[in-house]
C-alpha angles and dihedrals in degrees: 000000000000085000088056096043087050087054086049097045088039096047095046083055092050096049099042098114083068103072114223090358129108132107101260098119087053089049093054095042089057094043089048095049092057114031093022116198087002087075087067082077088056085046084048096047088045092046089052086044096055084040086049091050113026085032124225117332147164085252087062088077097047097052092049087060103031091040095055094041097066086052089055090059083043098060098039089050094035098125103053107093109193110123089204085068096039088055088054097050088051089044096056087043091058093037084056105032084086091058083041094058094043093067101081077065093071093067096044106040107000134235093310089060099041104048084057096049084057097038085055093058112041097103077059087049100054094055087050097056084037094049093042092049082048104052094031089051092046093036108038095091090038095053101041083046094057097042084048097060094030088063109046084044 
């Protein structure tokens, strides 16, 4: 599970010149098919890698709770294996990561603060949830295919 939160970490490196797009929700789907709730310890290591290298922020709250909670639709749904649904679970969770994230503003600021926090990105909001339909959509086979073999090696 270290080993998965480092790809993640690694491939949203790899992919930062491209705002809100990276294949991080592909990457949990597929853990999560597989390993089920054990792949909340690769969202955790991610999660410490992105804190080790950006430092302590607001948006540290928000991801230990978005990016679980896409594990969480994942597990419950971990047996379908249509790629087409897949890519529209990963595309709500990008259009709303943006809301997600605003609600540390409420404490903060309150509604008044956080509605604008999310009003501000959704066009951010809207390339992530077209990015993760995209690359699920694209990656889902592949990826099954790789973990497949990689586990009954």
């Amino acid at each position: 599970m270290s080993l998965m939160g480092a790809l993640m970490f690694a491939s949203q490196l790899a992919m930062s010149g491209l705002a809100n797009i990276h294949i991080i929700a592909p990457l949990i789907i597929i853990c999560c098919v597989f390993f089920a709730w054990r792949a909340l310890y690769a969202i955790f290591v991610f999660v410490l890698l992105e804190v080790l290298v950006w430092g302590l922020g607001i948006w540290v709250i928000s991801h230990m709770y978005l990016w679980p909670a896409l594990a969480l639709a994942a597990i419950v749904m971990r047996r379908c294996d249509q790629p087409l649904v897949w890519a529209v679970v990963a595309g709500i969770h990008g259009l709303l990561f943006g809301a997600g994230c605003a609600i540390p503003y409420l404490f903060i600021g309150g509604w008044e603060m956080a509605f604008s926090y999310w009003l501000s990105g959704i066009p951010f909001d809207l390339v992530h949830c077209l990015g993760n339909f995209v690359l699920t959509l694209i990656l889902y086979r592949p990826l099954k295919k790789v973990f497949s073999r990689a586990l009954s090696a």
